[in-house]
N, C-alpha and C positions, 0 to 999 in steps of 0.2 A: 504494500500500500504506500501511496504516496507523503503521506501529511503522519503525523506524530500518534494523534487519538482521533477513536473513533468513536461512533454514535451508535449502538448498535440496532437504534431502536426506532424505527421510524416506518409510518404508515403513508399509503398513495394511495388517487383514487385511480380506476376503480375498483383497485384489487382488495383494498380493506371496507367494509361493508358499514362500517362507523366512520366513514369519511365523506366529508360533505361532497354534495354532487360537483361542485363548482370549485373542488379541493383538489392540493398539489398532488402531480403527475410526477414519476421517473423526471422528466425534465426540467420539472420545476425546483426542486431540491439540488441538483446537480450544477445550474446554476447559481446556486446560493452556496455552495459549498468550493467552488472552482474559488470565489472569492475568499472566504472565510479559511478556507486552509483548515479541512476537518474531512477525516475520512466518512462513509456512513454505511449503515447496513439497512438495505429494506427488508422489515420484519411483519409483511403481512400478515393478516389472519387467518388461519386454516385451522377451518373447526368441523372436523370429521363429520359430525352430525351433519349439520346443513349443507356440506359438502354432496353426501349422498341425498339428501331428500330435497332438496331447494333449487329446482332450476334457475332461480333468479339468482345463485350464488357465482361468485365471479369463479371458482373453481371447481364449479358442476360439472361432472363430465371428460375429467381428467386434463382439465384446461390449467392445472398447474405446468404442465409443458412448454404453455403458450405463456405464463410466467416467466419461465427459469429462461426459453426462449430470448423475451422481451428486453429484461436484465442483461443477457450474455451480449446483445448486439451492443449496448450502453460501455459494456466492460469494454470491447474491442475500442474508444475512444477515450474511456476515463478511465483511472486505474487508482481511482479514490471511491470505489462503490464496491460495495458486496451484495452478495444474493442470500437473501434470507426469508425463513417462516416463524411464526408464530403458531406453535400449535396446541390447539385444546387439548386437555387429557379430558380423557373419558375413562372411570373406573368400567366401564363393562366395555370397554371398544381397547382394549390393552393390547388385544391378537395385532387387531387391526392397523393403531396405528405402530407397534413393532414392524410389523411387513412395510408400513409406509416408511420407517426410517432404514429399515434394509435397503425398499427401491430405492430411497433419494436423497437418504444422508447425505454422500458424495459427490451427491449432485450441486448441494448446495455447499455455500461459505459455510455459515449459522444457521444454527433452530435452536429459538428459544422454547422452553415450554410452558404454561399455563394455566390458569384456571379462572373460568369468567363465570360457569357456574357449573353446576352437579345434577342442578334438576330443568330438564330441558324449558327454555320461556326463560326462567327466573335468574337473569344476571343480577348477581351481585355487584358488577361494578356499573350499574345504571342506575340512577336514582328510581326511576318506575320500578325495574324489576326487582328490585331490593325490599319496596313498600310493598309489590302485590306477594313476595317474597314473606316477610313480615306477618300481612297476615292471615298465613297460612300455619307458621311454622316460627314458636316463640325464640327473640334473639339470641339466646344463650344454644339452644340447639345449632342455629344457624351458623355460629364462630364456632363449637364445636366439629360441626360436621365440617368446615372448612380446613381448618386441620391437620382431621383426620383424612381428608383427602389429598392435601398438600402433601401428609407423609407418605399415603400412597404411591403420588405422582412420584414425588424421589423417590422412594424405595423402588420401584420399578423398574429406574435405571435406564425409563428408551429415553431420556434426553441429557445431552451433558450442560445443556446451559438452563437456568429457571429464571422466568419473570418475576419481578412484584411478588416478592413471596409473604405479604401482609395486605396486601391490596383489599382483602375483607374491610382493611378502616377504611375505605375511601370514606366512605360516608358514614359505617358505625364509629361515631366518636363525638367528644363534645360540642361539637361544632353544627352536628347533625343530627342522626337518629342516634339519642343517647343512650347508651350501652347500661344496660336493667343493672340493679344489685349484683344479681347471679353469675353475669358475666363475668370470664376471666378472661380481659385485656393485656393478660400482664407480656410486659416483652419478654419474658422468660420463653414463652409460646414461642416467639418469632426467635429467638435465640436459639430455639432447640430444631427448629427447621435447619436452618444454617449450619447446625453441627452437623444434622444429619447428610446436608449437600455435600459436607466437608469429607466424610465417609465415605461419600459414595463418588470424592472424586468432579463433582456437581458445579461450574464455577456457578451464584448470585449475580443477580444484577441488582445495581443501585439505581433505581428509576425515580426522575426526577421528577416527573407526571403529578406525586400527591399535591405540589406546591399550588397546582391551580386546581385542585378539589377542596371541599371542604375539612378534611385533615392537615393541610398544609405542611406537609413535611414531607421529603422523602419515599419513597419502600425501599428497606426497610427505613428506617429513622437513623438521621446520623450515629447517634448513640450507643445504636446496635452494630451499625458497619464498624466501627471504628472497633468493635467490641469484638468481631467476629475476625475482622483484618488482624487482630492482634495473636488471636486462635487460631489463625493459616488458612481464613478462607479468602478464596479469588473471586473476583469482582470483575464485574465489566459494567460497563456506565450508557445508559439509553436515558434518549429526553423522550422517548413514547411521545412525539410529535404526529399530530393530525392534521396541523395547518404553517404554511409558510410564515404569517405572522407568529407563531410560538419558535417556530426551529429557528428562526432568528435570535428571539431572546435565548433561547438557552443553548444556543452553540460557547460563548463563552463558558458557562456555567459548566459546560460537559467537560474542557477544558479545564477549570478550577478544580472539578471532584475528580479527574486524573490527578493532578497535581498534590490533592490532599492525601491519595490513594498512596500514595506513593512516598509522601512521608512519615507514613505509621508503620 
């Protein structure tokens, strides 16, 4: 790669399905990055489920080829771009997406992995899907079961990179839908994720995304990185950008948490 740090974290339209219709393209980022002097990785979304049931999904159909395609023509001009996914786990689609990182680990730079939610409809990191989320299913279950599926996704071992591994407080937190008596918010929780990435080998990413939700901070929180960094866990740093006005602001920013990265 050309430039110092990279970004690894960044969405297009129309390949991320949370990206506005009128939102940056492969070209548009590419441009802003020639300037700015920052490597970057497109980390779209690829969520197994909708993937096969959802013709309206940009990857119905086996059109992730017409992805990895689209990117490699990019590469052959810029040589500050990676090809990447984001992918949902699914605790019952484990076969599944194991054969998908057989077909196309190697295919790509990066794949992060993820969890947006566990019970199909109800994302967690959407204000709507959270509330109709809510109530259904009391909050103390809901950070439980999140978790519990977070240890899954690492124990399972198909991915070596993990997103937002706290991303549950987007919006459970003071700021938002506040966390009942019952709950256990404590970073010990997110603390014990991390060790377990570290076990398994797993690098974290420090995503910078929380700062314009309602949590404002981080995933995980500085407090824990620096906590975990000191424990020998690897880090790679994503602004989770969806629009060219944000990836501007936090290109330095991605720049500074290398820098901090780097002296603990």
């Amino acid at each position: 790669m050309r430039f110092k740090f990279t970004d690894f974290h960044i969405h297009t339209r129309p390949w991320s399905v949370d990206v506005a219709e009128d939102g940056p393209t492969f070209i548009d980022y590419i441009k802003i990055v020639e300037e700015h002097q920052i490597n970057i990785c497109f980390l779209d979304h690829y969520e197994l489920y909708y993937v096969e049931n959802d013709k309206t999904n940009p990857f119905y159909n086996g059109r992730v080829d017409d992805y990895l395609e689209e990117i490699d023509r990019f590469k052959e001009s810029y040589d500050f771009i990676l090809s990447g996914l984001e992918i949902e786990y699914y605790e019952d689609k484990e076969i599944e997406l194991s054969e998908f990182m057989d077909d196309y680990e190697k295919e790509f730079d990066f794949i992060g992995g993820s969890i947006h939610e566990w019970i199909i409809g109800y994302p967690i990191t959407t204000r709507e899907g959270l509330k109709k989320l809510l109530e259904k299913i009391p909050m103390k279950k809901i950070i439980d079961n999140y978790f519990e599926v977070s240890k899954k996704m690492i124990d399972s071992q198909i991915f070596k990179n993990i997103c937002h591994i706290d991303t549950i407080f987007r919006y459970i937190n003071n700021n938002e839908f506040i966390p009942t008596d019952d709950c256990n918010v404590s970073e010990n929780r997110v603390l014990d994720l991390g060790r377990l990435c570290m076990k398994n080998r797993i690098k974290v990413e420090l995503n910078l995304s929380g700062l314009r939700f309602p949590i404002k901070r981080t995933f995980p929180s500085m407090k824990v990185m620096q906590q975990l960094k000191k424990e020998g866990v690897e880090f790679f740093v994503g602004s989770d950008s969806h629009s060219l006005d944000y990836f501007k602001e936090q290109i330095p920013k991605v720049i500074n948490t290398y820098k901090l990265l780097q002296q603990i």
